[in-house]
Backbone as JSON Lines, residues from 0, in Angstrom:
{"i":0,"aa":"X","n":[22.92,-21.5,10.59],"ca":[22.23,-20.52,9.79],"c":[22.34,-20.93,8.32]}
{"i":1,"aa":"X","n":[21.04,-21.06,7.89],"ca":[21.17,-21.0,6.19],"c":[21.77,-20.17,5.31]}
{"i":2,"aa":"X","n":[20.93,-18.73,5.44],"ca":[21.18,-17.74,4.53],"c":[20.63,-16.23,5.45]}
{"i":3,"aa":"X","n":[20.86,-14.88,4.98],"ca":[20.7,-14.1,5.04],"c":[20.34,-13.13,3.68]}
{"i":4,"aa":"X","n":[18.77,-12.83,3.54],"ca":[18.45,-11.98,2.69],"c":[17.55,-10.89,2.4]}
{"i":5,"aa":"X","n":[18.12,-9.94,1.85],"ca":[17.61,-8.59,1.61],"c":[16.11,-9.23,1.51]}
{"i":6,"aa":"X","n":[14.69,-8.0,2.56],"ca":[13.95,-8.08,2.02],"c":[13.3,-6.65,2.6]}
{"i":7,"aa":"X","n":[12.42,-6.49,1.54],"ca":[11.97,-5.39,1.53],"c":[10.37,-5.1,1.49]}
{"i":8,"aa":"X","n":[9.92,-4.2,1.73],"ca":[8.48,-4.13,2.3],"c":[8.23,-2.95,1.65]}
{"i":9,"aa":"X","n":[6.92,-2.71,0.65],"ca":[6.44,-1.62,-0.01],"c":[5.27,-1.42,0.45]}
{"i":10,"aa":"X","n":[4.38,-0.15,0.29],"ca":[3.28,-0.11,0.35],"c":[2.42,-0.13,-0.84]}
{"i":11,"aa":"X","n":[2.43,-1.46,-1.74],"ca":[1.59,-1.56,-2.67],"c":[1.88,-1.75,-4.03]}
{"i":12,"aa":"X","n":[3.7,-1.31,-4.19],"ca":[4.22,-1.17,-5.51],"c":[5.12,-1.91,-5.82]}
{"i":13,"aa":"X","n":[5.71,-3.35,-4.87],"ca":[6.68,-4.66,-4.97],"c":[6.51,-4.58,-6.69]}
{"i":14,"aa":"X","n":[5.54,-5.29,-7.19],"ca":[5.27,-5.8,-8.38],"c":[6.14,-4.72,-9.07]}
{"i":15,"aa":"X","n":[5.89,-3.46,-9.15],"ca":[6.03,-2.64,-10.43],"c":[7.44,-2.25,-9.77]}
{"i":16,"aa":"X","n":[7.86,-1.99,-8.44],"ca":[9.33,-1.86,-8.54],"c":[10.31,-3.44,-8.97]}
{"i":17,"aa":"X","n":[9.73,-4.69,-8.59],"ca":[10.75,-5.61,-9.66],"c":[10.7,-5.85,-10.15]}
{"i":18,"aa":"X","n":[9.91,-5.1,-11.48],"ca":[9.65,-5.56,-12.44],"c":[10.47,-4.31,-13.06]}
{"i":19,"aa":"X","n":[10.55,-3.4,-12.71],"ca":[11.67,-1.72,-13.05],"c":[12.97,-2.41,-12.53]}
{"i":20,"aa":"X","n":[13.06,-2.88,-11.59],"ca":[14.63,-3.29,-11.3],"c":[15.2,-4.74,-11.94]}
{"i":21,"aa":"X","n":[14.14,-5.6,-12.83],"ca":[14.52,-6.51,-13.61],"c":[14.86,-6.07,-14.78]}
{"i":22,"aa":"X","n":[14.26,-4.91,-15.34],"ca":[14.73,-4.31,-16.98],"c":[15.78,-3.43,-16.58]}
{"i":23,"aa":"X","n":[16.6,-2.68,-15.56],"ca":[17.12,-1.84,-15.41],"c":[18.72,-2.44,-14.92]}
{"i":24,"aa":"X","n":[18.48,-3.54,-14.4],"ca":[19.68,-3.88,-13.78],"c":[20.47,-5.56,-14.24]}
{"i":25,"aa":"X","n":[21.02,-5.71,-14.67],"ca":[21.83,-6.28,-15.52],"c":[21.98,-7.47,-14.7]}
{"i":26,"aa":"X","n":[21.17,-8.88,-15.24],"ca":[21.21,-10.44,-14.84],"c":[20.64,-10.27,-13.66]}
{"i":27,"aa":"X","n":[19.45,-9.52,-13.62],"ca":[18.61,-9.75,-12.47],"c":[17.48,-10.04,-13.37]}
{"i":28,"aa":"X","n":[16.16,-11.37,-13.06],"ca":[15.35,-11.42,-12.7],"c":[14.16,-11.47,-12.19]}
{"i":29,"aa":"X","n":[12.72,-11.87,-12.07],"ca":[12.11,-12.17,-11.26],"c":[11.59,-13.62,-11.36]}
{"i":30,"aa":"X","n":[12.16,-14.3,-9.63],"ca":[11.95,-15.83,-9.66],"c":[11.22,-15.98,-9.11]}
{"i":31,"aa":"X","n":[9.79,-15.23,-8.03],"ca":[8.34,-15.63,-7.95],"c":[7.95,-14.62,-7.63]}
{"i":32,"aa":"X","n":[6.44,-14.69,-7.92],"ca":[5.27,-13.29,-7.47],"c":[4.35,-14.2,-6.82]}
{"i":33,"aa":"X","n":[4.18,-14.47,-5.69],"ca":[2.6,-14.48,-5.42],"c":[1.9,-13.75,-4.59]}
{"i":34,"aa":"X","n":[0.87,-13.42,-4.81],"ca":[0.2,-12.33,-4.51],"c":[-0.74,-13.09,-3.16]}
{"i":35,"aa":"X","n":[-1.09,-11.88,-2.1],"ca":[-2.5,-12.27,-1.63],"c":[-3.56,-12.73,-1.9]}
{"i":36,"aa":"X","n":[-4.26,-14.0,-1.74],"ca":[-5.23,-14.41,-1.88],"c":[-6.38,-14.14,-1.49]}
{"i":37,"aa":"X","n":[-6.53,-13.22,-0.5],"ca":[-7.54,-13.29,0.23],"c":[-8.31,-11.45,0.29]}
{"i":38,"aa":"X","n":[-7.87,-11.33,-0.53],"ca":[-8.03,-9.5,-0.74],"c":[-9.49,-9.62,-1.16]}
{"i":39,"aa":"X","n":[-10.46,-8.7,-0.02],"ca":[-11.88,-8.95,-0.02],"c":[-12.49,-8.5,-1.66]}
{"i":40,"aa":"X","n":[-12.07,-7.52,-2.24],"ca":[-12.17,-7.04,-3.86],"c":[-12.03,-7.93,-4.88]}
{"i":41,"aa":"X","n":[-10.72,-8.94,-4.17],"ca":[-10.74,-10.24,-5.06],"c":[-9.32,-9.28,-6.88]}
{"i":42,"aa":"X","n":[-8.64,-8.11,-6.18],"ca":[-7.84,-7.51,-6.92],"c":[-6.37,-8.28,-6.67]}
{"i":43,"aa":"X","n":[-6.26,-8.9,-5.71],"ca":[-4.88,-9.71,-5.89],"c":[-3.6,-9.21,-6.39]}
{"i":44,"aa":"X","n":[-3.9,-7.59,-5.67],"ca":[-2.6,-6.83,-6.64],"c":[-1.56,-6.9,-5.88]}
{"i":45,"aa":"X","n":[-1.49,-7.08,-4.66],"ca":[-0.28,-6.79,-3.49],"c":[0.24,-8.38,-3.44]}
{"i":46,"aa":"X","n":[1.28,-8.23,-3.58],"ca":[2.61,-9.26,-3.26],"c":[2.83,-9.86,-2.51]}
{"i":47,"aa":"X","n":[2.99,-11.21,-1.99],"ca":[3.05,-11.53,-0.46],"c":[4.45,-11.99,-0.33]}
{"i":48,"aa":"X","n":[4.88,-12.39,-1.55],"ca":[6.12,-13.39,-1.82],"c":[6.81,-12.96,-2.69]}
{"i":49,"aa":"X","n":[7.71,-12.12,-3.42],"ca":[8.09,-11.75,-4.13],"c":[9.68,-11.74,-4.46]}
{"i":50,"aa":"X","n":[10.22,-12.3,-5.44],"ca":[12.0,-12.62,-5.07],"c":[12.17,-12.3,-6.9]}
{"i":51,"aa":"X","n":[13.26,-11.59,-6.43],"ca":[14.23,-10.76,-7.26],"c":[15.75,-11.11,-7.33]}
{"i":52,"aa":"X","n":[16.17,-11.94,-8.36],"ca":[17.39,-12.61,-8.08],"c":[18.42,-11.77,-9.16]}
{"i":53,"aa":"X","n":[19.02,-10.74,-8.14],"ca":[19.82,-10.26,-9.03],"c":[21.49,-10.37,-8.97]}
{"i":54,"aa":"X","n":[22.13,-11.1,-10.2],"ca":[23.46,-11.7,-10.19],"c":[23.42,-13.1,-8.8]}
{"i":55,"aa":"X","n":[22.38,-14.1,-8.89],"ca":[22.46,-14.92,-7.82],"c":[22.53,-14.64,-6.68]}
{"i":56,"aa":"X","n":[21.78,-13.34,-6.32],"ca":[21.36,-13.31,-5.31],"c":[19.99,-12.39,-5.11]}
{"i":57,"aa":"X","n":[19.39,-13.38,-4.31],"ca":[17.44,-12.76,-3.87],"c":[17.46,-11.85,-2.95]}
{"i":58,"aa":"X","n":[16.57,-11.12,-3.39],"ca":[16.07,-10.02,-2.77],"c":[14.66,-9.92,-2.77]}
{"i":59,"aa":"X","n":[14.0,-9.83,-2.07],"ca":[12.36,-10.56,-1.48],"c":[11.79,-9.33,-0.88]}
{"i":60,"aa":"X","n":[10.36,-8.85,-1.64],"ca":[9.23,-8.52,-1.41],"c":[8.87,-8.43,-0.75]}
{"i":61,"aa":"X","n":[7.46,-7.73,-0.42],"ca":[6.12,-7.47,-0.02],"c":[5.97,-6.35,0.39]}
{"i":62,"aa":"X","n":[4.39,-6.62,-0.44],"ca":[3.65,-5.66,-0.09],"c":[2.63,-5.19,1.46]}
{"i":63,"aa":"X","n":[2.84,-4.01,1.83],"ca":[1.7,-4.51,3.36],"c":[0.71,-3.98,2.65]}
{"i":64,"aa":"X","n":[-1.05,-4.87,3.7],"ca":[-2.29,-5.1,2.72],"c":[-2.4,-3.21,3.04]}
{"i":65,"aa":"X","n":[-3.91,-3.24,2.8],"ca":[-4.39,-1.7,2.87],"c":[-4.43,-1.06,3.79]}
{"i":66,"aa":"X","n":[-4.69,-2.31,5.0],"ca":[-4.7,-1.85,6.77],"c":[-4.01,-1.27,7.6]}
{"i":67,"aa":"X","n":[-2.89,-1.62,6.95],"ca":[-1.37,-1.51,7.45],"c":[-0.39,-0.52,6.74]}
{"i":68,"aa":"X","n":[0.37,0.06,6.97],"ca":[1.44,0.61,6.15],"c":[2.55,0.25,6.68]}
{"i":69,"aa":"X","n":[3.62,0.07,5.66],"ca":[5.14,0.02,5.7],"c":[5.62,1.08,6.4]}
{"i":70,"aa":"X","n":[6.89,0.69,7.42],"ca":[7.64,2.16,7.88],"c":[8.57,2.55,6.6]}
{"i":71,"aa":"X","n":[8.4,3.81,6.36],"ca":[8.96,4.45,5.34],"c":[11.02,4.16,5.1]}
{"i":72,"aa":"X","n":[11.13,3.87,4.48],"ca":[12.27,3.18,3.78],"c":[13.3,4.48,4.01]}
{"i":73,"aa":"X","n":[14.77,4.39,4.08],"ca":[15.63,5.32,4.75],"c":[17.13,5.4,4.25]}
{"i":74,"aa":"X","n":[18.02,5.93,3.59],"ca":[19.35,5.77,3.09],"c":[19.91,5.02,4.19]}
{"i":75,"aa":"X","n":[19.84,4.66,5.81],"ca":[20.31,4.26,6.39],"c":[20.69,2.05,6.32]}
{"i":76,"aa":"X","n":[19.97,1.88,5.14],"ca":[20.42,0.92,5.05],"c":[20.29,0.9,3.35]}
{"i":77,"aa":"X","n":[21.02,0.18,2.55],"ca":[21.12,0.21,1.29],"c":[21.82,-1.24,0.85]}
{"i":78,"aa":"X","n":[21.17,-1.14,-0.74],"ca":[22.09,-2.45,-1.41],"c":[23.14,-1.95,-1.88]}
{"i":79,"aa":"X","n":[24.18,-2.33,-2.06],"ca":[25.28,-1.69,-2.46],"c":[26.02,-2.68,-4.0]}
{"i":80,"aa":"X","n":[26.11,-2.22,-5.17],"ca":[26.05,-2.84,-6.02],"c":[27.56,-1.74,-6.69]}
{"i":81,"aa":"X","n":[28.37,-3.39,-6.98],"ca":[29.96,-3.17,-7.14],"c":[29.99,-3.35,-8.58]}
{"i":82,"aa":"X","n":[29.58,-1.92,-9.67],"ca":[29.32,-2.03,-10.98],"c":[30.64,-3.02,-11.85]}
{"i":83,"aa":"X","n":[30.59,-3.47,-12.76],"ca":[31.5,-3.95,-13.78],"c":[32.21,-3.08,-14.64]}
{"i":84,"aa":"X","n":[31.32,-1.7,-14.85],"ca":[32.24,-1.26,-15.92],"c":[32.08,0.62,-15.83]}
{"i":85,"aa":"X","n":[32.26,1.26,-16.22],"ca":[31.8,2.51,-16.18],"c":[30.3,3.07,-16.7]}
{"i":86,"aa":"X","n":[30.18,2.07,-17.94],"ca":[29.27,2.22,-18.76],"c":[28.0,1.6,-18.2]}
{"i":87,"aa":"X","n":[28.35,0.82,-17.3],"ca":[27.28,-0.26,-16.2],"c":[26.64,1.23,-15.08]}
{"i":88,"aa":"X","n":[27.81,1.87,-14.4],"ca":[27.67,2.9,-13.23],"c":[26.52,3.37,-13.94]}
{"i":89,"aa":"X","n":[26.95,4.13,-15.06],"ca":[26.2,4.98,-15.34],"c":[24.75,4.72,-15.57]}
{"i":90,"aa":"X","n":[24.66,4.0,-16.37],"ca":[23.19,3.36,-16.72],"c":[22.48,3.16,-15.79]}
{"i":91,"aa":"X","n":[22.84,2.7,-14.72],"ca":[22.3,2.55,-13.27],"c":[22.06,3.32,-12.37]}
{"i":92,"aa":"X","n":[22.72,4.47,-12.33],"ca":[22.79,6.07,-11.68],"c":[21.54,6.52,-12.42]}
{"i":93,"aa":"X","n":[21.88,6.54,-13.92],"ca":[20.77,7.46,-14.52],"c":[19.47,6.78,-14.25]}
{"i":94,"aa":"X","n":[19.48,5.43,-14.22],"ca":[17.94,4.91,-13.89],"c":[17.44,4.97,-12.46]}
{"i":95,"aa":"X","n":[18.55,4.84,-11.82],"ca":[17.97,5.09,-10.19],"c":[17.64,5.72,-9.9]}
{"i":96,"aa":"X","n":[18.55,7.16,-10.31],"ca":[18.57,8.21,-9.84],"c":[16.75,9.36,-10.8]}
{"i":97,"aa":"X","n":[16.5,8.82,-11.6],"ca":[15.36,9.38,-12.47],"c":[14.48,9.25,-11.35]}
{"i":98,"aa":"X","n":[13.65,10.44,-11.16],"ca":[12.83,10.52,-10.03],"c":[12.65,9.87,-8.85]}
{"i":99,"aa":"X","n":[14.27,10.19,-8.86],"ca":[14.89,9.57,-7.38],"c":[15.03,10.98,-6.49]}
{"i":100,"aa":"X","n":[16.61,10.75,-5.5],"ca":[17.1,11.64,-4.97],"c":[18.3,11.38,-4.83]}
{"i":101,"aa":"X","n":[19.79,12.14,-5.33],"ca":[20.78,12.0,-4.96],"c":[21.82,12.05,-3.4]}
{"i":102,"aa":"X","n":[21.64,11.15,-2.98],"ca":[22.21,11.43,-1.72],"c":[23.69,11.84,-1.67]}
{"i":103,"aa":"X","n":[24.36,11.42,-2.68],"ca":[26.24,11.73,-2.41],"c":[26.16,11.25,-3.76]}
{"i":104,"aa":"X","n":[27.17,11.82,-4.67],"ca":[27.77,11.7,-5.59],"c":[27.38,11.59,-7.0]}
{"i":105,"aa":"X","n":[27.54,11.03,-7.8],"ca":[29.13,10.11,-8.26],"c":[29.85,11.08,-7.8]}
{"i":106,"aa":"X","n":[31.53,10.44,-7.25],"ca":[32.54,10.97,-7.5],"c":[33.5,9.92,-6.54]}
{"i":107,"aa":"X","n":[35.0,10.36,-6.62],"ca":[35.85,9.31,-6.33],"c":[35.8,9.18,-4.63]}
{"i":108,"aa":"X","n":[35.66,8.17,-4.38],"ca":[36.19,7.79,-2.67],"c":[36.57,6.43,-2.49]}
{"i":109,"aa":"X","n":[38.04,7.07,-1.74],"ca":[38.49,6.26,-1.52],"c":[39.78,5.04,-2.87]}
{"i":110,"aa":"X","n":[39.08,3.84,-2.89],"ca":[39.81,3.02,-3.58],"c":[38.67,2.93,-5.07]}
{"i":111,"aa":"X","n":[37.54,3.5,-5.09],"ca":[36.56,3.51,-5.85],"c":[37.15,4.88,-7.08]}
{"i":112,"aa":"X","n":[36.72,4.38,-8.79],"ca":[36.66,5.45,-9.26],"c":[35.53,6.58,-9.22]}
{"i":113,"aa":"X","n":[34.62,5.54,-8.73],"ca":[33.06,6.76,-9.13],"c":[32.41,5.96,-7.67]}
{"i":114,"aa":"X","n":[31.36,6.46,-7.14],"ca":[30.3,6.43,-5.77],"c":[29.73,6.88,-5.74]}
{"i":115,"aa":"X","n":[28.33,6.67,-5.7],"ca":[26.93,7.48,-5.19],"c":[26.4,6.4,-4.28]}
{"i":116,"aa":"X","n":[25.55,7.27,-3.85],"ca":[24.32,6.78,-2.73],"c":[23.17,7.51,-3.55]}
{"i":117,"aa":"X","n":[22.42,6.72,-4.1],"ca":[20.65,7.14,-4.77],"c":[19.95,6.44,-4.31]}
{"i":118,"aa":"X","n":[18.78,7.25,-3.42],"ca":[17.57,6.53,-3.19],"c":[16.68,6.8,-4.14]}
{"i":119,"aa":"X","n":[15.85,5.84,-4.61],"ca":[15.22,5.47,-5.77],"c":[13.59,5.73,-6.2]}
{"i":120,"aa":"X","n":[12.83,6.26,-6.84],"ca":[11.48,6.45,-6.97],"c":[10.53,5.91,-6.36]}
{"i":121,"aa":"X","n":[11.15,4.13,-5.56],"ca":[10.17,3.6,-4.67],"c":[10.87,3.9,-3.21]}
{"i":122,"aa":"X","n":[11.75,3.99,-2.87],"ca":[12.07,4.72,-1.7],"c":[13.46,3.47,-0.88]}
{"i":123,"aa":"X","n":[13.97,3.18,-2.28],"ca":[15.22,2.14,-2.03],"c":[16.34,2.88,-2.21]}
{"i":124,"aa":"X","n":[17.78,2.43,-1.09],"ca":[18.76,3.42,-1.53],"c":[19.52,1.87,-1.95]}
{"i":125,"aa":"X","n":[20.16,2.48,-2.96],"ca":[21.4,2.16,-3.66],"c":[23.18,2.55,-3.44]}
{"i":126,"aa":"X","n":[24.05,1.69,-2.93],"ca":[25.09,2.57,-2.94],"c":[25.79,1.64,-4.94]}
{"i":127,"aa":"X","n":[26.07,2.61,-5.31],"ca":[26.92,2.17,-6.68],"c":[28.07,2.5,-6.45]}
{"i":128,"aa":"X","n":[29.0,1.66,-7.08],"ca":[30.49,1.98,-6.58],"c":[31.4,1.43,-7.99]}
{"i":129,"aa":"X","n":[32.42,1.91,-8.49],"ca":[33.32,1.5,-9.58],"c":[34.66,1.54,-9.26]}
């Protein structure tokens, strides 16, 4: 086995969510977009290929075309991102969580000072942990 990596499937909004999770999240990235070629409108807006390298590691796109829809995205699986600092948590809570939904927390569990679970305005959950 090579590798194993996060990828994720939108209905239509790849582009504009990694391009929100490249200004929002600290030494992430975007290391390719290419889009569908073959979109009868000739609008080339949906993603086919899309990689998001955040802290050296990718996280990959796409969009499904118009025909199709994505199965709707679920707290049951999440990225889980092991903040650096307090001042990191937060910034990241408050952006996730902005016309998101709080699933659990912040608060202490466990060996962690702070924890949430936020699923996110495009319908990504996040676990943050300090």
């Amino acid at each position: 086995m090579k590798s194993i990596t996060p990828f994720i499937t939108l209905n239509g909004n790849s582009e504009v969510a990694m391009r929100y999770y490249a200004e929002i999240i600290p030494n992430a990235e975007i290391t390719q977009m290419d889009k569908f070629d073959d979109d009868p409108q000739g609008k080339n807006d949906k993603v086919f290929q899309g990689v998001l390298n955040i802290d050296g590691m990718d996280v990959n796109f796409l969009d499904m075309k118009h025909d199709k829809k994505a199965p709707d995205l679920n707290w049951s699986f999440s990225l889980m991102v092991e903040c650096s600092s307090e001042n990191e948590f937060d910034e990241l809570f408050d952006a996730l969580s902005n016309e998101g939904t709080i699933v659990m927390g912040p608060e202490p569990i466990c060996e962690y000072e702070k924890a949430t679970w936020v699923t996110d305005k495009f319908g990504v959950t996040w676990q943050l942990v300090l």
